[in-house]
N, C-alpha and C positions, 0 to 999 in steps of 0.2 A: 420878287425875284427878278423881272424886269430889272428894276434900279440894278440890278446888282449885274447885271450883261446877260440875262435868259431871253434871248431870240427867240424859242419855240417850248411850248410846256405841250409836251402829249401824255396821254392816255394809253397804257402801253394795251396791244387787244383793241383800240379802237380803229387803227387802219396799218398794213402795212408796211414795214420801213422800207422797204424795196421800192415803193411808188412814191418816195418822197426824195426832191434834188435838192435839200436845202444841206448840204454839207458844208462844214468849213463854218458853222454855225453854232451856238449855246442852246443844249438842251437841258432840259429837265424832264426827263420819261418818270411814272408815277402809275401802281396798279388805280383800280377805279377804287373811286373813297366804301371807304368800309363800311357795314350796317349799323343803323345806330344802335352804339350802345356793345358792340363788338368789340373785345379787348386784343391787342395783336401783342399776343402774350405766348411762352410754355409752346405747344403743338400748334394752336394758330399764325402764331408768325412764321412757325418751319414751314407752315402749308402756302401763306400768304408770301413768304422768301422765295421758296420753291416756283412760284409762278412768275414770279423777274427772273429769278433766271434761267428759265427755260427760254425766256425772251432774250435775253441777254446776247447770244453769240448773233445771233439774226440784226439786232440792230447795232451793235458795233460794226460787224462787217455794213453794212447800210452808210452807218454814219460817218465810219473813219476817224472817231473824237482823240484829240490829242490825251485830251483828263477823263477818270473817269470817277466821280462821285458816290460811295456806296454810305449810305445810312442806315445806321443798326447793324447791330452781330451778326444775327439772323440771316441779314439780307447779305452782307459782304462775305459771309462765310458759303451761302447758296452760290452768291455770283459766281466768287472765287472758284470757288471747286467746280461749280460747271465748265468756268473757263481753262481747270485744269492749274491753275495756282497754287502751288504748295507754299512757297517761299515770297516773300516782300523784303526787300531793302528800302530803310527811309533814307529819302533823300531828302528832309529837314520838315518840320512840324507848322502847321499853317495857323491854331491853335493850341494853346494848349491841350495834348493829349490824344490832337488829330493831327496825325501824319499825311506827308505827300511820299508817296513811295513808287517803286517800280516791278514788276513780276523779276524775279531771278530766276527762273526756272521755265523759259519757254523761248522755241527755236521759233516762233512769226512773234514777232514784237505786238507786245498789247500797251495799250495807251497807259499812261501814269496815272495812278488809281490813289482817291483822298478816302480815308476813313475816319466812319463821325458814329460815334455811339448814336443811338437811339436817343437817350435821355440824355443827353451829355450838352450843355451850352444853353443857352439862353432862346428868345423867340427871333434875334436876329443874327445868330450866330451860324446857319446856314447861308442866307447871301453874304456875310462878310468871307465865309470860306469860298465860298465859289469867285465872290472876288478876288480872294486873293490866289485861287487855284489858278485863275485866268494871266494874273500878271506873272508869278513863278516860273 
C-alpha cells in the first residue's frame, strides 16, 4: 500500500487520533488482525463492522481526509449509518463495480467515500483503487 501513496497504516484502538498531527496525509486505519482461523462472516463481521465504526466519527474529525475508503458491505453499511448516511450519489466508478461517491443527505460535508466489496477484485486491486481514489 506504500507504492500505492499510504503515508501512515494504523491500528485503529492502538493510539488515539486526537494525538496525532499528520493530516493532509494517506491513511489506512484497519481493526487488529483477526484470530486465527476466525471467519469475518454472517454476525461476526456485524460485530467486527460495528467496531470501525464506532471509531469512525473520532478519526475523521482527527484526520480531515478528503477520501474515504470503506471495504466490505458490512463495514460501509456500519460506517455509513453511524455517520448518518442514508443516500450516496456516484460521481463515477474507479473499478469495475467500485464507485467514488458523495453523501447526499448531510448539512457538514463528509469526505468522498470509495466502495469495494469484501471479495470483490483481485490481490492488487485495493492499491490500484486508492491510487486512483488519490488522483480523481
Amino acid at each position: 500500500m506504500r507504492a500505492a501513496g499510504v503515508a501512515r497504516v494504523v491500528e485503529v484502538g492502538a493510539c488515539d487520533p486526537s494525538q496525532l498531527a499528520f493530516q493532509n496525509e494517506h491513511w489506512l486505519l484497519h481493526l487488529p488482525p483477526l484470530a486465527p482461523g476466525m471467519a469475518v462472516e454472517g454476525p461476526a463481521a456485524r460485530v467486527w463492522a460495528a467496531r470501525l465504526a464506532d471509531e469512525a466519527p473520532r478519526w475523521l474529525a482527527a484526520l480531515r481526509p478528503a477520501r474515504l475508503i470503506l471495504v466490505g458491505g458490512d463495514t460501509a453499511q456500519a460506517v455509513l449509518a453511524r455517520l448518518g448516511v442514508a443516500r450516496l450519489a456516484v460521481r463515477c466508478e474507479l473499478e469495475p463495480g467500485m464507485p467514488l461517491c458523495r453523501a447526499e443527505d448531510q448539512s457538514d460535508p463528509l469526505p468522498e467515500i470509495v466502495l469495494k466489496a469484501g471479495g470483490h477484485g483481485d490481490a492488487g486491486t485495493l492499491a490500484r483503487m486508492f491510487g486512483q481514489a488519490i488522483k480523481n
